[in-house]
PyMOL Python script that loads the backbone (N, CA, C, O; Angstrom):
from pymol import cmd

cmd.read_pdbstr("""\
ATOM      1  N   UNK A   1      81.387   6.293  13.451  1.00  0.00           N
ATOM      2  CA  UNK A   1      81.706   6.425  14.856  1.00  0.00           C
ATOM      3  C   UNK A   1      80.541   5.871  15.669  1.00  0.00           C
ATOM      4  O   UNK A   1      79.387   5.998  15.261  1.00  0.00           O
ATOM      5  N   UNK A   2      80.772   5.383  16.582  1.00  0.00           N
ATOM      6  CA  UNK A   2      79.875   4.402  17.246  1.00  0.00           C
ATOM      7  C   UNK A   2      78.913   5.738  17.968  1.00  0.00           C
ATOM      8  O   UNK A   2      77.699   5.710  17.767  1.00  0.00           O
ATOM      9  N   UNK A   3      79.426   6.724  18.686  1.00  0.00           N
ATOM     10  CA  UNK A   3      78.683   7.864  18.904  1.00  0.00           C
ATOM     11  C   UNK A   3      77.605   8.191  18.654  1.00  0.00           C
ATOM     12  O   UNK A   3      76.581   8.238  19.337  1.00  0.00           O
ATOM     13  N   UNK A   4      77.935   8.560  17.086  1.00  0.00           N
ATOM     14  CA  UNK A   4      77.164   8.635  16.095  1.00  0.00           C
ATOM     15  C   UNK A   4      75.641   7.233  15.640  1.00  0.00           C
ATOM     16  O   UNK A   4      74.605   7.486  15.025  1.00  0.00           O
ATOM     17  N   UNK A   5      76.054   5.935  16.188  1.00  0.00           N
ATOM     18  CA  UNK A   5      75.326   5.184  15.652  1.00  0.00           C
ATOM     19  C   UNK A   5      73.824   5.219  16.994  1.00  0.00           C
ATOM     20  O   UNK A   5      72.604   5.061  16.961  1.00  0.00           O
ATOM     21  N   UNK A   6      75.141   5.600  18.290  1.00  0.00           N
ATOM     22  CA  UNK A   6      73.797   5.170  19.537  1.00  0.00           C
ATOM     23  C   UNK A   6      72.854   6.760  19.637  1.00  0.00           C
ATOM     24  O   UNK A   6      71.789   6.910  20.236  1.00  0.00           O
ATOM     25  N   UNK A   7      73.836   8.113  18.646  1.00  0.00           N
ATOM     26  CA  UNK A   7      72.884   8.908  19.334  1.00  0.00           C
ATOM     27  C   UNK A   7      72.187   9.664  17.833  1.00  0.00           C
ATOM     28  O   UNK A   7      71.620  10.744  17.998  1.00  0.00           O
ATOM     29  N   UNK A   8      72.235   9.198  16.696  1.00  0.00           N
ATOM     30  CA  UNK A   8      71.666   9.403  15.158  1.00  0.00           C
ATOM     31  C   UNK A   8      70.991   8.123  15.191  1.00  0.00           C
ATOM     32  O   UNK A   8      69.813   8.219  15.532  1.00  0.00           O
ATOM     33  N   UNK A   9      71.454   6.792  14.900  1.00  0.00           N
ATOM     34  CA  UNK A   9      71.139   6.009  13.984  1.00  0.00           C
ATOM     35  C   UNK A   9      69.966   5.010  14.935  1.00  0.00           C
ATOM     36  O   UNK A   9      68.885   4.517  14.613  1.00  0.00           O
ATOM     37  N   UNK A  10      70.526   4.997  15.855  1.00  0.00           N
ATOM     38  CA  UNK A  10      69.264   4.193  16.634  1.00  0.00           C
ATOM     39  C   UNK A  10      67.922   5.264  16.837  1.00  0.00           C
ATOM     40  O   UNK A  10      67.007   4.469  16.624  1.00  0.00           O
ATOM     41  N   UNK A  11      67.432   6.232  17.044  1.00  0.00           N
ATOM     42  CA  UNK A  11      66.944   7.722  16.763  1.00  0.00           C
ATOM     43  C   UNK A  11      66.107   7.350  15.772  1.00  0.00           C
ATOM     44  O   UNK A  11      64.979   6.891  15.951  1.00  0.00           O
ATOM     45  N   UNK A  12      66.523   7.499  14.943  1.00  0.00           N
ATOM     46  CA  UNK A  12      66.049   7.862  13.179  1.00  0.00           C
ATOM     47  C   UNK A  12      65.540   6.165  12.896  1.00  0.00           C
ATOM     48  O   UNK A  12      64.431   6.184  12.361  1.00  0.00           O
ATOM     49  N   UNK A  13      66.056   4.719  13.114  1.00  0.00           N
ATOM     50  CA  UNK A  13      65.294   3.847  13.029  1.00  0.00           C
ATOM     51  C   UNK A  13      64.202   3.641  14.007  1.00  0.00           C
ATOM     52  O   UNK A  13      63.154   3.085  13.676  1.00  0.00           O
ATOM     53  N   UNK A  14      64.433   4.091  15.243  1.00  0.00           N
ATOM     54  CA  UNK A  14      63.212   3.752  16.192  1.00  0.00           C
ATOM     55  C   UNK A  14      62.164   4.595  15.110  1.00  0.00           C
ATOM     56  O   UNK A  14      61.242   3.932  14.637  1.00  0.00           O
ATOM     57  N   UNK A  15      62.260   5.721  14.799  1.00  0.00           N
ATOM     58  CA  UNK A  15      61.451   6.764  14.756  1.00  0.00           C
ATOM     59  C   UNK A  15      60.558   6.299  13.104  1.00  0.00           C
ATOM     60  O   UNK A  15      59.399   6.544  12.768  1.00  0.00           O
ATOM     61  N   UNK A  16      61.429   5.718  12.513  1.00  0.00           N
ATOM     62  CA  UNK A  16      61.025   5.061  11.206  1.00  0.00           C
ATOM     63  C   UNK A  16      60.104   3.819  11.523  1.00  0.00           C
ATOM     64  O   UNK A  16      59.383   3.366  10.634  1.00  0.00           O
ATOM     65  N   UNK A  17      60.129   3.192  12.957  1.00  0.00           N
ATOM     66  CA  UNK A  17      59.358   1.719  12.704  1.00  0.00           C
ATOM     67  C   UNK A  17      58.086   2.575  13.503  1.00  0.00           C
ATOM     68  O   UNK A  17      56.952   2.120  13.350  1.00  0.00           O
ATOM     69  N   UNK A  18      58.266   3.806  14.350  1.00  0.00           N
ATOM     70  CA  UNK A  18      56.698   4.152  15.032  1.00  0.00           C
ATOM     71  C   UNK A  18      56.205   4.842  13.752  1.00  0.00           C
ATOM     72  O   UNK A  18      55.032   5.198  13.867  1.00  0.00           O
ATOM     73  N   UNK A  19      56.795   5.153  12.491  1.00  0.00           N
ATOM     74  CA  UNK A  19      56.150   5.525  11.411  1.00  0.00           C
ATOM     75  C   UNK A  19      55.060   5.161  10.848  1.00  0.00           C
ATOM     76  O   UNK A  19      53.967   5.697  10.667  1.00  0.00           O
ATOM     77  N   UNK A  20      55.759   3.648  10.464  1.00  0.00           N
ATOM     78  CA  UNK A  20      55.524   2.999   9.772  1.00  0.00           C
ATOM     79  C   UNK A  20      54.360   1.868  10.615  1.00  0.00           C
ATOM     80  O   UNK A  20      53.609   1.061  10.067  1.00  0.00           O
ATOM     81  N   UNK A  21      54.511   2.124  12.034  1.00  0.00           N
ATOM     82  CA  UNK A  21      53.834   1.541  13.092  1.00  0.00           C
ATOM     83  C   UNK A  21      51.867   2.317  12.713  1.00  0.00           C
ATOM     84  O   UNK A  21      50.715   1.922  12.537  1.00  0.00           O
ATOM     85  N   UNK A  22      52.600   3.469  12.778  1.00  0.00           N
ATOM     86  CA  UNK A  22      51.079   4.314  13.066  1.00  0.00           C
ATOM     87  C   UNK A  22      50.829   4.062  11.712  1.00  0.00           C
ATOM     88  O   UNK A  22      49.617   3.850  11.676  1.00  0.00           O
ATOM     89  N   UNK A  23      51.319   3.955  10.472  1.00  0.00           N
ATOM     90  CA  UNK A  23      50.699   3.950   9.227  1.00  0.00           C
ATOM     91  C   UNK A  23      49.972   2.446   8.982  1.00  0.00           C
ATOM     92  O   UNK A  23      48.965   2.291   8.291  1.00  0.00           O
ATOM     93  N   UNK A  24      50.514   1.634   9.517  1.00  0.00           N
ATOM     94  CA  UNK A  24      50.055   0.462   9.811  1.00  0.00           C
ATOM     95  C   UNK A  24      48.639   0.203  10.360  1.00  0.00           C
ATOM     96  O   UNK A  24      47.719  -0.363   9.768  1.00  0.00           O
ATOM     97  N   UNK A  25      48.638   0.639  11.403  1.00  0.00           N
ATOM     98  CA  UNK A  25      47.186   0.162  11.546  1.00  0.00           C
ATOM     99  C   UNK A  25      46.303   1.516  12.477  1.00  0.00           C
ATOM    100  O   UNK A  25      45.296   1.442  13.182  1.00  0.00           O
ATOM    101  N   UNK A  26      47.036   2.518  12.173  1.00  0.00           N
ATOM    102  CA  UNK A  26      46.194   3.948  11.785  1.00  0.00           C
ATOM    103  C   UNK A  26      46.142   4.483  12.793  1.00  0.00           C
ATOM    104  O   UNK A  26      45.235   5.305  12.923  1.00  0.00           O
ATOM    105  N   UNK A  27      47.073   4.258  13.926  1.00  0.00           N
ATOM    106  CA  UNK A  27      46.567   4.906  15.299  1.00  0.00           C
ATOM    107  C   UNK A  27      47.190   6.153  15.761  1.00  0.00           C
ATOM    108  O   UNK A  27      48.385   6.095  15.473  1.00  0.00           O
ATOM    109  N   UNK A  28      46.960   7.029  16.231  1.00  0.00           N
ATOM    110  CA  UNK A  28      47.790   8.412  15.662  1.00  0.00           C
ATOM    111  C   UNK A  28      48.607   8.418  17.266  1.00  0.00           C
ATOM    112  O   UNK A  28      48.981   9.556  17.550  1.00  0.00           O
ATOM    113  N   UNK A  29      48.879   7.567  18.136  1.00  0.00           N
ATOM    114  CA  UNK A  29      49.442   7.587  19.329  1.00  0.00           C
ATOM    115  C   UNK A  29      50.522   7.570  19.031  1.00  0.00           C
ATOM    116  O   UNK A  29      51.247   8.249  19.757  1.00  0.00           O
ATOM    117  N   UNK A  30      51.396   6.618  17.533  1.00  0.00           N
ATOM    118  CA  UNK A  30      52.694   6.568  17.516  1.00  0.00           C
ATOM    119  C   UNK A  30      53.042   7.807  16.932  1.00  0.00           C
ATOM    120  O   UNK A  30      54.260   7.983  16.949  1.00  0.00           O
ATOM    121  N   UNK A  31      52.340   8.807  16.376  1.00  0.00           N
ATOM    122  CA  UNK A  31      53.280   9.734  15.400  1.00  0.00           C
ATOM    123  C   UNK A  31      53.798  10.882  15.975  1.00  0.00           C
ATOM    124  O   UNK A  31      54.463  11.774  15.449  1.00  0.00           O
ATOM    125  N   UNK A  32      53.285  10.713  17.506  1.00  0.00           N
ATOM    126  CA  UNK A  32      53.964  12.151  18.211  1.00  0.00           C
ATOM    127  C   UNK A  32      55.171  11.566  18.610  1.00  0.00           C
ATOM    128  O   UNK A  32      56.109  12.353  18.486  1.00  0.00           O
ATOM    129  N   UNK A  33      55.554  10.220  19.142  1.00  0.00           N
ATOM    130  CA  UNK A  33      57.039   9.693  19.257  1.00  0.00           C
ATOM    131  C   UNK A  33      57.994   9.854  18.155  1.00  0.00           C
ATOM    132  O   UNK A  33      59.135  10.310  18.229  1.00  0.00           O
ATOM    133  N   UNK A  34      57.180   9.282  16.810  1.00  0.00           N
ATOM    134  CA  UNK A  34      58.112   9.448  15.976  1.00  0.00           C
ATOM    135  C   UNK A  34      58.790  10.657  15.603  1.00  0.00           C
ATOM    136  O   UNK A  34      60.005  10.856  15.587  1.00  0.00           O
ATOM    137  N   UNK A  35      57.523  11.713  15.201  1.00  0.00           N
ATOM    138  CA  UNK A  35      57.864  13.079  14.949  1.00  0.00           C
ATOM    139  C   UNK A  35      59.055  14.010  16.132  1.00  0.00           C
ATOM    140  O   UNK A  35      59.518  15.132  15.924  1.00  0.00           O
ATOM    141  N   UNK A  36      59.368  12.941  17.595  1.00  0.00           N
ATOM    142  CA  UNK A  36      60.128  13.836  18.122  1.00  0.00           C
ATOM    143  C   UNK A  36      60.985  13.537  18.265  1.00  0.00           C
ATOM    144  O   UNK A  36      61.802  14.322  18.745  1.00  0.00           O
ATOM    145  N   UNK A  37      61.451  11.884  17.863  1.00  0.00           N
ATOM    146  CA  UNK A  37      62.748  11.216  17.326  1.00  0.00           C
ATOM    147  C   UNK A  37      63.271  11.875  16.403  1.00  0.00           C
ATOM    148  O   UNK A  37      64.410  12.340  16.449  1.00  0.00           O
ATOM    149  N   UNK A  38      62.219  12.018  15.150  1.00  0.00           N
ATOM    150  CA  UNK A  38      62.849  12.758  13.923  1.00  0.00           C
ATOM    151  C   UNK A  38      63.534  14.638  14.503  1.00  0.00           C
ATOM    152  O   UNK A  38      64.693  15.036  14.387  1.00  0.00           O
ATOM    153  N   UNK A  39      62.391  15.382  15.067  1.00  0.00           N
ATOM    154  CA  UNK A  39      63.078  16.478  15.497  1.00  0.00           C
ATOM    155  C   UNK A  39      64.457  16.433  15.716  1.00  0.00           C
ATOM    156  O   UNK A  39      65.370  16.927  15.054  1.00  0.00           O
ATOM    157  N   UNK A  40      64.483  15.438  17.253  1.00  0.00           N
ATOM    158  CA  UNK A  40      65.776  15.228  18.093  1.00  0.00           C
ATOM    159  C   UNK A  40      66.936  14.583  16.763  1.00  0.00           C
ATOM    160  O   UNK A  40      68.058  15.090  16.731  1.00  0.00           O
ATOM    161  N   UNK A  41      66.786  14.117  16.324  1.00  0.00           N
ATOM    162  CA  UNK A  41      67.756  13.861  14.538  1.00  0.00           C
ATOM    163  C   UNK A  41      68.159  15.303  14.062  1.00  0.00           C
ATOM    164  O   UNK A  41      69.305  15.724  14.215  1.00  0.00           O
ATOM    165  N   UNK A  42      67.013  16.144  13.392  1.00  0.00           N
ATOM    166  CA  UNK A  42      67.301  17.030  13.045  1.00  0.00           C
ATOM    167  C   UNK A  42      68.590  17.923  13.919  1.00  0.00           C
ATOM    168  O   UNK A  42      69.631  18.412  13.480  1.00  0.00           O
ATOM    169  N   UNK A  43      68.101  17.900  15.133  1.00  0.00           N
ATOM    170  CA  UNK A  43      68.752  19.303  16.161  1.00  0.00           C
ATOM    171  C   UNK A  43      70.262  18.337  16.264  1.00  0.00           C
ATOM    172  O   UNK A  43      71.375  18.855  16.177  1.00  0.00           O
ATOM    173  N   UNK A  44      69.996  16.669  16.489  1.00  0.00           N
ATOM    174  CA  UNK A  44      71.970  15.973  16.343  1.00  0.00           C
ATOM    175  C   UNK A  44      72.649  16.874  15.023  1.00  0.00           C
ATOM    176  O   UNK A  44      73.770  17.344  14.825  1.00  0.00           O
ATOM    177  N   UNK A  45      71.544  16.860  14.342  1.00  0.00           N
ATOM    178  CA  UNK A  45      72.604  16.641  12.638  1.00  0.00           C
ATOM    179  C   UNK A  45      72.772  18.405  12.852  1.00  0.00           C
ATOM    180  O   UNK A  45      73.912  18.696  12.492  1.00  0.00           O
ATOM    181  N   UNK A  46      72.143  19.432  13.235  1.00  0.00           N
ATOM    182  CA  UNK A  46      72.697  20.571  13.137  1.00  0.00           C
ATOM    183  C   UNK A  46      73.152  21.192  14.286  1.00  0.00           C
ATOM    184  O   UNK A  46      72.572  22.178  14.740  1.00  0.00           O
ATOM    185  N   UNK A  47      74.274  20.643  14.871  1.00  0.00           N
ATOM    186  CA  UNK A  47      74.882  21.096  15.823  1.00  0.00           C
ATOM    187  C   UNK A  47      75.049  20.601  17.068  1.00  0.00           C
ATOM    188  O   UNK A  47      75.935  21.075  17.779  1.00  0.00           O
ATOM    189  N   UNK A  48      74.060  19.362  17.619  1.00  0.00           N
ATOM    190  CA  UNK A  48      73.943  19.073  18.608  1.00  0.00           C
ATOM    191  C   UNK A  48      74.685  17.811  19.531  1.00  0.00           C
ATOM    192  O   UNK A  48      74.866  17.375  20.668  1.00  0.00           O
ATOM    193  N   UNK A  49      75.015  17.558  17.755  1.00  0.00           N
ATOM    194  CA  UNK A  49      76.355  16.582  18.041  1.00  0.00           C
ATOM    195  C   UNK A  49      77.058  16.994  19.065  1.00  0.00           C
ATOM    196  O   UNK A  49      76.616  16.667  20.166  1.00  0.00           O
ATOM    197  N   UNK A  50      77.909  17.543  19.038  1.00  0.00           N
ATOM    198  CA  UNK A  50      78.947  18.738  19.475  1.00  0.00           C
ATOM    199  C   UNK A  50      78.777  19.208  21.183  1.00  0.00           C
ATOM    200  O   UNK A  50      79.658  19.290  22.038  1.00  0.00           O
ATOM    201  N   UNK A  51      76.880  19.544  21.325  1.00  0.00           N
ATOM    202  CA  UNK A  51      77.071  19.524  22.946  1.00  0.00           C
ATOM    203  C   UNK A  51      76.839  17.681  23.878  1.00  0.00           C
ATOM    204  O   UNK A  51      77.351  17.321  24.938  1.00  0.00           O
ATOM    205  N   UNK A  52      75.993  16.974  23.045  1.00  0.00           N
ATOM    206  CA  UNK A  52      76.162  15.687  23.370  1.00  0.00           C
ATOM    207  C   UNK A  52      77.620  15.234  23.765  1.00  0.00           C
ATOM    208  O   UNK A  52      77.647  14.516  24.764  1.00  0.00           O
ATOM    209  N   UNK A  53      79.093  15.569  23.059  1.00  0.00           N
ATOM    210  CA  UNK A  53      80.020  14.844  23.036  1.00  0.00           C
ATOM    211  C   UNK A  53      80.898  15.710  24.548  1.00  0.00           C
ATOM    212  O   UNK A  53      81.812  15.331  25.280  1.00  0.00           O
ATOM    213  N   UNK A  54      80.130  16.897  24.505  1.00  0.00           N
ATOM    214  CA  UNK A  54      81.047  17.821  25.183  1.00  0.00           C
ATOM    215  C   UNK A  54      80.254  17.470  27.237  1.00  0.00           C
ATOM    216  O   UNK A  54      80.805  17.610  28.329  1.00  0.00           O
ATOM    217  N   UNK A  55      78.690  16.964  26.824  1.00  0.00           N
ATOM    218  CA  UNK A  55      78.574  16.462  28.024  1.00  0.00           C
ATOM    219  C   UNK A  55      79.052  15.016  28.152  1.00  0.00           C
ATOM    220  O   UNK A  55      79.905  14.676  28.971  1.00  0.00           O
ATOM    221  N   UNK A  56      78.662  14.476  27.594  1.00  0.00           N
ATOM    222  CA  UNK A  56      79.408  13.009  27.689  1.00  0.00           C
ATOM    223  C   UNK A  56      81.257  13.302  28.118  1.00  0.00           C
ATOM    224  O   UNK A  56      81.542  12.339  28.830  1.00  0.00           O
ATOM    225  N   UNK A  57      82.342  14.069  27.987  1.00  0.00           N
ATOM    226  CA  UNK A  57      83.562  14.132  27.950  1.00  0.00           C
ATOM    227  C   UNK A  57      83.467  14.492  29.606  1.00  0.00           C
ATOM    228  O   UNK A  57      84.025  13.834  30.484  1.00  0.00           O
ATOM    229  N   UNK A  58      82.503  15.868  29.852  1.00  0.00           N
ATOM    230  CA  UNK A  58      82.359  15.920  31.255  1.00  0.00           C
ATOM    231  C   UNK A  58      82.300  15.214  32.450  1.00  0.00           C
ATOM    232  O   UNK A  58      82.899  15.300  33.522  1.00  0.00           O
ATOM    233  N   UNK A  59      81.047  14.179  31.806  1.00  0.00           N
ATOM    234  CA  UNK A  59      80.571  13.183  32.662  1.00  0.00           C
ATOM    235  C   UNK A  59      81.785  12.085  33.064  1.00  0.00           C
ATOM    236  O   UNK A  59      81.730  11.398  34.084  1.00  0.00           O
ATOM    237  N   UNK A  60      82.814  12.036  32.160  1.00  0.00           N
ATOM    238  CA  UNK A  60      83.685  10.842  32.169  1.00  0.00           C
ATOM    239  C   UNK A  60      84.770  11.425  33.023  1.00  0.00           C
ATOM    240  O   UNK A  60      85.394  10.773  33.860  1.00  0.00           O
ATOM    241  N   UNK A  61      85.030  13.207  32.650  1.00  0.00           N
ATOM    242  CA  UNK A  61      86.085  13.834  33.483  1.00  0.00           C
ATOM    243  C   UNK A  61      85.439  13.383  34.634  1.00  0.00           C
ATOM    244  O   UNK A  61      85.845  12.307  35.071  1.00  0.00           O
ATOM    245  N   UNK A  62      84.340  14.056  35.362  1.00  0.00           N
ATOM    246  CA  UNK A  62      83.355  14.242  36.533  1.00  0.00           C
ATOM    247  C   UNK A  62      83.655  12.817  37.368  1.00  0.00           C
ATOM    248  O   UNK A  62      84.073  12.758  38.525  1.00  0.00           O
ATOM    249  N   UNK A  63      83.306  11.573  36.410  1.00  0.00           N
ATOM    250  CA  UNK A  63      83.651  10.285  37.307  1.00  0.00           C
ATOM    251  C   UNK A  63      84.868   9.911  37.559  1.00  0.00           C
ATOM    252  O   UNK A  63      85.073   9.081  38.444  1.00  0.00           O
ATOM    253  N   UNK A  64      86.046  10.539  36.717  1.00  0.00           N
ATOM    254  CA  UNK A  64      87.299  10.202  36.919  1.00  0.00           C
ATOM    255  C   UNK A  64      87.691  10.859  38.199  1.00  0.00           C
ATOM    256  O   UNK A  64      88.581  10.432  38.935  1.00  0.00           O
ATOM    257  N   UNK A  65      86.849  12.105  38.456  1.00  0.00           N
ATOM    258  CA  UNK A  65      87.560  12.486  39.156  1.00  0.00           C
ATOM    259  C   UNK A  65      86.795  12.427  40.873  1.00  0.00           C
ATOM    260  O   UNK A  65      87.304  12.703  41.959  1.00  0.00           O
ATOM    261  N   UNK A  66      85.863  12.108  40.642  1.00  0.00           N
ATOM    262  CA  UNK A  66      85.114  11.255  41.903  1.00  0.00           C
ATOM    263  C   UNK A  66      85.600   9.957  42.195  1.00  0.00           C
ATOM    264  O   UNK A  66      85.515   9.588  43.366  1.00  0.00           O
ATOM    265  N   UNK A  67      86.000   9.339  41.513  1.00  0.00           N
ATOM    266  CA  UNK A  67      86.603   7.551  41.517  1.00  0.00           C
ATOM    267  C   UNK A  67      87.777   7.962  42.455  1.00  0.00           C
ATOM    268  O   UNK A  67      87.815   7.453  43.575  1.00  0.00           O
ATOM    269  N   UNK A  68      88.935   9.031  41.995  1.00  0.00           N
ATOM    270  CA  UNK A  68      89.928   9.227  42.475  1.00  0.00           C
ATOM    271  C   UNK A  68      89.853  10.085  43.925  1.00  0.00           C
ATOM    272  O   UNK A  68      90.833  10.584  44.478  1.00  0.00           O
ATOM    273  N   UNK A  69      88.664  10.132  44.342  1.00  0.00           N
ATOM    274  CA  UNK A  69      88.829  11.234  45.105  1.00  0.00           C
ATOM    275  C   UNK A  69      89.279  12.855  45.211  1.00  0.00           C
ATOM    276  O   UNK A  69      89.506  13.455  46.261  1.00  0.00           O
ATOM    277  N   UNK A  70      89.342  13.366  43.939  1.00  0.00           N
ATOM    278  CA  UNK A  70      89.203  14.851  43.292  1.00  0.00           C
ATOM    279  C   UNK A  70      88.943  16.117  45.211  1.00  0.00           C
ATOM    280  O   UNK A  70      88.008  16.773  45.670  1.00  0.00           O
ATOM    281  N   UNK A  71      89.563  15.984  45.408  1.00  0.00           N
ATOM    282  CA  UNK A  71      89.191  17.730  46.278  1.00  0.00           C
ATOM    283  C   UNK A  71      89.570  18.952  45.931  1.00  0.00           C
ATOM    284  O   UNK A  71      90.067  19.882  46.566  1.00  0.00           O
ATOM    285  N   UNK A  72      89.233  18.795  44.727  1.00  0.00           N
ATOM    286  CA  UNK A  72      89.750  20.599  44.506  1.00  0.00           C
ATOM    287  C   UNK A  72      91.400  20.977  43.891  1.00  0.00           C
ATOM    288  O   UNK A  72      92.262  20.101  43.953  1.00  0.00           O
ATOM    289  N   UNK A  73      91.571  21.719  43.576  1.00  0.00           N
ATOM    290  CA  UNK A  73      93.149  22.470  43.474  1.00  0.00           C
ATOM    291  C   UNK A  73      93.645  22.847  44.608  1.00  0.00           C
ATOM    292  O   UNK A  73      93.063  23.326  45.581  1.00  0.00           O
ATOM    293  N   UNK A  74      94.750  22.612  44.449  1.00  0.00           N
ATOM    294  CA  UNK A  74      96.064  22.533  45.584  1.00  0.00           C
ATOM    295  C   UNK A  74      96.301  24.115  46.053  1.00  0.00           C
ATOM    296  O   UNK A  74      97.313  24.378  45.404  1.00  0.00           O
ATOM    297  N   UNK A  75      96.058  25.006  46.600  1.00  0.00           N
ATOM    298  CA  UNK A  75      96.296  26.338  46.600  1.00  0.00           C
ATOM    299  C   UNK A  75      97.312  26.864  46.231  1.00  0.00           C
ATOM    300  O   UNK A  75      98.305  26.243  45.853  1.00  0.00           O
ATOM    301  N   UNK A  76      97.207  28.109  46.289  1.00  0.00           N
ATOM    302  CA  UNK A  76      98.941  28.614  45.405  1.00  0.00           C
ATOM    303  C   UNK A  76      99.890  29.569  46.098  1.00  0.00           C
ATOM    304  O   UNK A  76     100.953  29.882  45.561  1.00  0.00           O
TER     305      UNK A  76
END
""", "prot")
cmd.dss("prot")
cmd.show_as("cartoon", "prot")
cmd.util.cbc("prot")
cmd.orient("prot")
């Protein structure tokens, strides 16, 4: 799922080249980026999927319904 690729997989490679960045030529500036790419991986893969998709669904209701001009419910 493409989801999955922009909010895991791009993540987990950035976080692999500041790795491999700081191991490279020893500078310890990259390993707090990496280490919080990797975190932010961890917290997708256990559960966080799930509120990512549920704000993203919002955001798309939210503009649909600003585009259209949305005022509220009709009273009853």
């Amino acid at each position: 799922m493409l989801f999955d690729v922009v909010f895991l997989g791009f993540p987990v490679a950035i976080a692999i080249c500041l790795a491999v960045t700081a191991v490279q030529h020893g500078e310890v500036k990259y390993w707090h980026p990496a280490f919080s790419l990797f975190a932010y991986s961890a917290f997708y893969l256990a559960g966080g999927r799930e509120v990512l998709i549920y704000l993203s669904v919002g955001a798309c209701i939210g503009g649909g319904w600003a585009s259209t001009g949305f005022q509220g419910l009709p009273p009853i």
